[in-house]
C-alpha positions as CSV (number, residue, x, y, z in Angstrom):
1,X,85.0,62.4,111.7
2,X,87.6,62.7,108.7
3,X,90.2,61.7,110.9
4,X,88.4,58.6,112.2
5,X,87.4,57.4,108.7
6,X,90.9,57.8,106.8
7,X,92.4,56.6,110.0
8,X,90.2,53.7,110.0
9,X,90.3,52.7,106.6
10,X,93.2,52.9,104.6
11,X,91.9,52.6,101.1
12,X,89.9,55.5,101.9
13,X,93.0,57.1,103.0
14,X,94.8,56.1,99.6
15,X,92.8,58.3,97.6
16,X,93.3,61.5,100.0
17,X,96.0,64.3,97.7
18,X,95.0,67.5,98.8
19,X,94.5,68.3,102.8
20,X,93.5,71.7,104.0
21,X,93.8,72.6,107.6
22,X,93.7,74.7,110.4
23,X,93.9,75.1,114.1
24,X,91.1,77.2,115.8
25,X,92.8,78.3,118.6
26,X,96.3,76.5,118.3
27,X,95.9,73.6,120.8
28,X,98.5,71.2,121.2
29,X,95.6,68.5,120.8
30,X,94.2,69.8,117.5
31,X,97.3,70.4,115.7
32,X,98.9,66.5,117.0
33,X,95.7,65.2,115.1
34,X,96.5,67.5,112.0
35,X,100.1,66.0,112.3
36,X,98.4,62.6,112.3
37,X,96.2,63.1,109.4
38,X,99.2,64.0,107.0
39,X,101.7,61.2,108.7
40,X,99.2,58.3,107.7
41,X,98.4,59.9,104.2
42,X,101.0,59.1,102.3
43,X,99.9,60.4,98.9
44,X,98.8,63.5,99.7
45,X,100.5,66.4,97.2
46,X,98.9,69.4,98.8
47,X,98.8,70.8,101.7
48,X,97.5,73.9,103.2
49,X,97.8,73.9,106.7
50,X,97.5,77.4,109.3
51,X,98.4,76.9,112.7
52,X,100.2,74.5,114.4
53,X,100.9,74.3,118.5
54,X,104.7,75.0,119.2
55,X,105.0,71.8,121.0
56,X,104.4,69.9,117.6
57,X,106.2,71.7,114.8
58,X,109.5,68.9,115.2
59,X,106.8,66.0,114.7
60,X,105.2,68.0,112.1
61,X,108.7,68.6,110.3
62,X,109.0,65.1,110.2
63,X,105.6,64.1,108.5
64,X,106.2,66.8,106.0
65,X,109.4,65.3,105.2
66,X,108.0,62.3,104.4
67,X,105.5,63.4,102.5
68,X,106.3,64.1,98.1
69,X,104.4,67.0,97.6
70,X,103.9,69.2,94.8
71,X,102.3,72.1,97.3
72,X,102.8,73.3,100.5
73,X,101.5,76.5,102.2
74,X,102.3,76.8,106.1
75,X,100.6,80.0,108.2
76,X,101.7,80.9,111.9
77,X,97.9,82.3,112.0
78,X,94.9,80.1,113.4
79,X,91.5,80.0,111.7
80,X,90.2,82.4,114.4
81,X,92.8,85.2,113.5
82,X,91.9,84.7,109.8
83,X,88.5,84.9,110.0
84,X,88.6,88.0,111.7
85,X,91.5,89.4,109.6
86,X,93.8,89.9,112.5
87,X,96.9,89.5,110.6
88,X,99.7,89.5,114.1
89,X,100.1,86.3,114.1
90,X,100.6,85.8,110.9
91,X,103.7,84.9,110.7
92,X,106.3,81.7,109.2
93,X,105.3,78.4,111.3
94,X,108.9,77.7,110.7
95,X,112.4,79.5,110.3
96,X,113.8,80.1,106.9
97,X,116.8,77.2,108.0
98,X,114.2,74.9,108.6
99,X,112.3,75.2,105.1
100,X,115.8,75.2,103.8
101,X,116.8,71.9,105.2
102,X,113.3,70.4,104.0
103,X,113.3,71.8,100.3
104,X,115.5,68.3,99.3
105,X,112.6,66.3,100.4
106,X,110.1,67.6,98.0
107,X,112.1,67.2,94.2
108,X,108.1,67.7,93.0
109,X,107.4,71.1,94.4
110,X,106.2,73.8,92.2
C-alpha cells in the first residue's frame, strides 16, 4: 500500500526522509519494489534497509548512489532471521570495495 501511494502521488512522495525496510524471505520481487521505493524518493536521508535479493544489489547500488543521505544502514539478514535472532546471515549486503566506491556520493553522511 505505501508503495502504491508514494508511487502514485508524488507530493506525497516529496515529504518521505526516512525509509525503513526489509525482505522477509529475500525474494527478488520484494527487494525490486524496495529498490523502487528509494529510486522514486528522492529526498529521503535515511535508510535502513535488511535484505536485499542478489539479483538486485547492482540496481540497488545505483538508487543508493543517487540518493544524498545523511544515514544509511545495510544488513545481509532478512526480517525472518532477525526476528528469530539467527544471526548467519547476517552479513555485509555489499563488499567493502563497493561501499568504498559509493562513500563520494553521500558528502552528508554522518
Amino acid at each position: 500500500m505505501f508503495y502504491e501511494t508514494v508511487k502514485n502521488k508524488p507530493r506525497i512522495a516529496s515529504l518521505v526522509r526516512e525509509l525503513d525496510l526489509g525482505c522477509e524471505n529475500i525474494q527478488p520481487e520484494e527487494s525490486g519494489m524496495h529498490v523502487g521505493i528509494i529510486g522514486t524518493r528522492k529526498n529521503v536521508e535515511k535508510i535502513d534497509l535488511r535484505g536485499c535479493d542478489f539479483t538486485m544489489l547492482d540496481d540497488l547500488k545505483v538508487v543508493l548512489a543517487e540518493r544524498n543521505l545523511k544515514t544509511l544502514h545495510l544488513s545481509g539478514a532478512s526480517l525472518h532471521h532477525v526476528t528469530l535472532s539467527i544471526h548467519e546471515e547476517d552479513r555485509p549486503m555489499f563488499a567493502l570495495r563497493e561501499v568504498l566506491n559509493l562513500l563520494p556520493n553521500w558528502p552528508r553522511l554522518e
